[in-house]
C-alpha positions in Angstrom: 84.7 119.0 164.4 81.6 120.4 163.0 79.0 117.7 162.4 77.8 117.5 158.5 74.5 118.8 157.1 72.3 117.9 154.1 73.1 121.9 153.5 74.8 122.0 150.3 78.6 122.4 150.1 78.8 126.4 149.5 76.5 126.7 152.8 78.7 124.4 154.6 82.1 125.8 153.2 80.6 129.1 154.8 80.9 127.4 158.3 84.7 126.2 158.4 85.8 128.7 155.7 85.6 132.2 154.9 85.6 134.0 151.8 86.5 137.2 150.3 82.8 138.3 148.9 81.4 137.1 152.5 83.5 139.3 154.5 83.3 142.1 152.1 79.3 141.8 152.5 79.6 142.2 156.2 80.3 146.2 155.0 76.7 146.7 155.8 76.3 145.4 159.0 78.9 147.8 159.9 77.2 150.7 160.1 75.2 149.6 163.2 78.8 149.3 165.0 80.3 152.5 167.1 83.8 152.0 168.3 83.6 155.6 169.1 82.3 155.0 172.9 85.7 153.0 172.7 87.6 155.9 173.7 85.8 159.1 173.6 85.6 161.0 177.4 84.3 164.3 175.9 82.9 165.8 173.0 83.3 169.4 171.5 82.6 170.8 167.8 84.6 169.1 165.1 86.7 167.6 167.9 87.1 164.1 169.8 88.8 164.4 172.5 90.5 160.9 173.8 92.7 159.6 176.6 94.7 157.7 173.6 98.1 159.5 173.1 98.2 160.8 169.6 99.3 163.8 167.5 96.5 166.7 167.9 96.6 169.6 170.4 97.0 169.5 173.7 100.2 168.6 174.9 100.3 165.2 176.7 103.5 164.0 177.8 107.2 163.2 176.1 108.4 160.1 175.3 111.3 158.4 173.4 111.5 158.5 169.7 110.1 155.6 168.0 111.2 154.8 164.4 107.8 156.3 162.5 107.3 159.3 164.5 106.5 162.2 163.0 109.6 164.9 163.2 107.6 167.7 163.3 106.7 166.7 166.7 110.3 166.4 168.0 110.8 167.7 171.7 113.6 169.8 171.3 113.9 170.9 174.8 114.0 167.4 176.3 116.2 166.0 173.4 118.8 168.7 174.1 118.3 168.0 177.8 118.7 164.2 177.5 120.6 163.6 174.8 118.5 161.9 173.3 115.8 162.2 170.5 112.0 162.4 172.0 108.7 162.9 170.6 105.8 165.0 172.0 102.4 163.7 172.4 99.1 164.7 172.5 95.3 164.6 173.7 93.2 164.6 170.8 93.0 162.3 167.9 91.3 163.0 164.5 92.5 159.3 163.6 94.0 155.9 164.9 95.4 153.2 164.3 93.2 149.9 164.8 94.7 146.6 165.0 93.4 143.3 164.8 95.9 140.4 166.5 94.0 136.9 165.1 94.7 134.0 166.5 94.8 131.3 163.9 96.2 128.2 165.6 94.9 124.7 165.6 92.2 124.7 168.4 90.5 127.9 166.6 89.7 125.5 163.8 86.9 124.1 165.3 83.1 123.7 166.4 80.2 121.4 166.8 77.9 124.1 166.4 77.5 127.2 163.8 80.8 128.0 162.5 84.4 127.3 163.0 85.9 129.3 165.7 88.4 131.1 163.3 85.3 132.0 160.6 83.4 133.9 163.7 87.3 135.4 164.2 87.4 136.6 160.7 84.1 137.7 160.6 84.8 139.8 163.9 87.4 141.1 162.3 85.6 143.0 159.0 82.9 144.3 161.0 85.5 145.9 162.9 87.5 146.6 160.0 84.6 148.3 158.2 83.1 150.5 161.1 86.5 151.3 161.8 87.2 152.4 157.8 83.5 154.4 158.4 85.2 156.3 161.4 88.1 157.3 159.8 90.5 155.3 161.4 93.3 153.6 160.0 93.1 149.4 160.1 96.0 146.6 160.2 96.5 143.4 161.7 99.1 140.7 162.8 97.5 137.4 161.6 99.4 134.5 163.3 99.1 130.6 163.7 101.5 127.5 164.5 104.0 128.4 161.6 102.9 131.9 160.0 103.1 135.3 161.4 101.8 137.6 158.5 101.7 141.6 159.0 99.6 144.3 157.8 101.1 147.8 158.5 98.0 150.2 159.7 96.4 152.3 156.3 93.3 153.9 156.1 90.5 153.2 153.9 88.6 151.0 151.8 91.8 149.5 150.0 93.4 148.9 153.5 90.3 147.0 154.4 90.0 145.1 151.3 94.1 144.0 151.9 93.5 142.9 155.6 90.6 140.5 154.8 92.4 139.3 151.5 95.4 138.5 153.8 92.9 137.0 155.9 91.4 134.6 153.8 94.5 133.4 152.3 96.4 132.7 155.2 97.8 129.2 154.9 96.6 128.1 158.7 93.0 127.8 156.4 94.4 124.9 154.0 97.0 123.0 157.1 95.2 124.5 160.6 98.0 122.7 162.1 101.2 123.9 160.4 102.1 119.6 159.7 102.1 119.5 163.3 99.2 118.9 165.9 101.1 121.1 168.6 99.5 124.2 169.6 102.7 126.7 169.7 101.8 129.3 172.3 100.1 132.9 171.6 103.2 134.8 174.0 105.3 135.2 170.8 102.5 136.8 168.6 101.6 139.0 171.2 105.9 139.8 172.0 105.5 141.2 168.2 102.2 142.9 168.2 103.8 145.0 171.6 106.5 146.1 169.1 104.8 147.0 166.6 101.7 148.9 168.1 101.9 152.4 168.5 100.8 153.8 171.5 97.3 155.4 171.3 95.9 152.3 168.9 93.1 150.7 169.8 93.8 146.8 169.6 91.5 144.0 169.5 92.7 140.9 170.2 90.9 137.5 169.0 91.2 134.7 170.2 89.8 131.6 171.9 92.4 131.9 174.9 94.2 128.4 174.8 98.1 128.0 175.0 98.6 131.7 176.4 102.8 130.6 177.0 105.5 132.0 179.6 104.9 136.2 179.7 101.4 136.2 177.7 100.4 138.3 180.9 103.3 140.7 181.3 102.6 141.1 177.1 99.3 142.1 177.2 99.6 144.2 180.5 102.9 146.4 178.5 100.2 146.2 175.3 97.3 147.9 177.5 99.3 150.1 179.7 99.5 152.9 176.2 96.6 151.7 173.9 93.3 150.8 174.6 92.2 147.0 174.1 89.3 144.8 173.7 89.6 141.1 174.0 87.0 138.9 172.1 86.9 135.3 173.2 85.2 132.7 171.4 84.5 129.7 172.2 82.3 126.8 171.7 79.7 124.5 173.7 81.2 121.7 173.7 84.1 123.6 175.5 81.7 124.8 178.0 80.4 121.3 178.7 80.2 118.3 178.0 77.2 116.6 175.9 74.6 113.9 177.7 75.9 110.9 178.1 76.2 109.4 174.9 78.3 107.7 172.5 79.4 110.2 169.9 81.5 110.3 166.4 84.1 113.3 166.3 86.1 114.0 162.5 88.6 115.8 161.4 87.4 115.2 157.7 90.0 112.4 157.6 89.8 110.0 160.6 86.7 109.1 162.8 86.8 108.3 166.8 84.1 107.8 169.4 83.7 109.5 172.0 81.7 108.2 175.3 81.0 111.3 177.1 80.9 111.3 181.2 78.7 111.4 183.8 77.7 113.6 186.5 80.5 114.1 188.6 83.0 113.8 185.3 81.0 116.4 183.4 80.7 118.7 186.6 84.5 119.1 186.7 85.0 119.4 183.1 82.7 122.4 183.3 84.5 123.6 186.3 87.5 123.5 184.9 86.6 125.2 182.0 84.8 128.3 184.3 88.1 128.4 186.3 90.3 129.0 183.3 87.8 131.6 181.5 88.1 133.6 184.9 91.8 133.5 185.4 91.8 135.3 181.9 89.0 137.2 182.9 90.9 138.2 185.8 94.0 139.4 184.1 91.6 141.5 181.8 90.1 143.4 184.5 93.2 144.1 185.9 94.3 145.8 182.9 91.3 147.8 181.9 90.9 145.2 179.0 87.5 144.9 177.8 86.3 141.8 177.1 83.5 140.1 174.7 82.4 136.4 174.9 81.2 135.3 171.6 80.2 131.4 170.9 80.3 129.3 167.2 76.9 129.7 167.4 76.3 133.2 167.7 75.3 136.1 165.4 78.7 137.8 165.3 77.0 141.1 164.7 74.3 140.8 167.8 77.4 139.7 169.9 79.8 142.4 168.7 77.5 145.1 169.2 76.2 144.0 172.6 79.9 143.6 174.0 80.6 147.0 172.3 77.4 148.2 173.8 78.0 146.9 177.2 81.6 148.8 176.9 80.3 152.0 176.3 
């Protein structure tokens, strides 16, 4: 857990707990953060053309009819030819739908530097939330931890912002990280729901620290990326990177105490190792996707880090 301070206890609630004012005052940083290199591939007058599927005009392809389609976009042709009811879409976008899937499990509840891994999570998320209100798109999110799986259909503007972080910091994972239970349930569920519920043409970021992915987490995300474009943010902290000098050291959970005697050389060489090998895999699976992905640590500025990973993306 994170080690204590002589700070006083607002500065260190700010490190393993987020709240409302804070994340409302992250409005401002905002406005140094583009999403728009996210998806633009040419620019015109008044227009943004994007390689999302959306309603705008020119004709993209035809698809089924999803429950929330707009019927003024009905195919008629194909419906009378299938038999069924299908929706036309299109090239350009004047707005989309951003979503934010948090992880908020156990192991995100955590650091021994900076902040807890789910503060720099929530913080991520209204800096997104706000540039993304500042470019006209529509925000939601599908908050999730051991036991709760809270929604926020996608709305546009201030409000819809304002909901989102509300829901945010009042998620219950904040006052029992572990649900009563100190099993990490796996992210594969969560990210079974966000695929049904994300409409093709969002643009999805998904935040998380990458533990517990579960059986199909990889055939999720590649259905998830195949019609929307996604960025993954990982955070993570040192102490999951590597191991400290040898040393005897006292870890809390606020509650209970243990000592820890770190490893030596060979011990801490494989620990790293280990770690590398598994941020890879994931790595990996993002590449092969065309999901975009930003590393950011407890420790970081989350603004510096979310604008360089957006940066490098563009």
């Amino acid at each position: 857990m994170l080690a204590g301070s002589a700070s006083s206890d607002a500065a260190v609630n700010e490190r393993v707990r987020v709240t409302l004012p804070s994340l409302i005052e992250l409005r401002h940083s905002a406005q140094s953060i583009s999403l728009s290199a996210l998806n633009i591939r040419a620019s015109a007058a008044d227009a943004r053309v994007s390689p999302f599927r959306g309603r705008g005009m020119e004709f993209e392809e035809s698809r089924r009819y999803q429950p929330g389609d707009d019927v003024r976009s009905l195919d008629w042709r194909v419906t009378a030819r299938t038999g069924k009811p299908h929706t036309k879409l299109f090239r350009e976008e004047r707005e989309r739908p951003v979503l934010f899937w948090v992880d908020l499990r156990p192991p995100m509840f955590f650091a021994t530097t900076g902040c807890f891994k789910s503060v720099q999570a929530a913080r991520a998320v209204a800096l997104l939330a706000w540039a993304a209100a500042g470019h006209g798109d529509r925000v939601g999110s599908l908050l999730f931890s051991n036991s709760e799986h809270l929604e926020c259909r996608p709305a546009r503007g201030r409000n819809a912002v304002l909901r989102l972080l509300r829901q945010l910091c009042q998620h219950p994972a904040w006052d029992l990280p572990g649900g009563g239970t100190n099993a990490v349930e796996p992210a594969a569920p969560a990210l079974l729901r966000l695929r049904r519920v994300a409409r093709p043409g969002s643009l999805v970021f998904l935040i998380t620290d990458g533990r517990n992915r579960g059986d199909k987490f990889d055939a999720h995300l590649a259905n998830v990326a195949r019609h929307n474009s996604v960025v993954l943010i990982l955070i993570h902290d040192r102490l999951e990177v590597e191991l400290p000098p040898a040393d005897t050291y006292r870890v809390s959970d606020g509650k209970r105490e243990l000592s820890v005697n770190s490893a030596g050389g060979r011990q801490r060489e494989a620990y790293h190792n280990a770690w590398v090998a598994r941020r890879e895999q994931l790595k990996t699976l993002a590449t092969n996707n065309r999901v975009h992905v930003i590393e950011v640590s407890t420790g970081d500025d989350i603004v510096l880090a979310i604008g360089r990973g957006l940066r490098l993306r563009a």
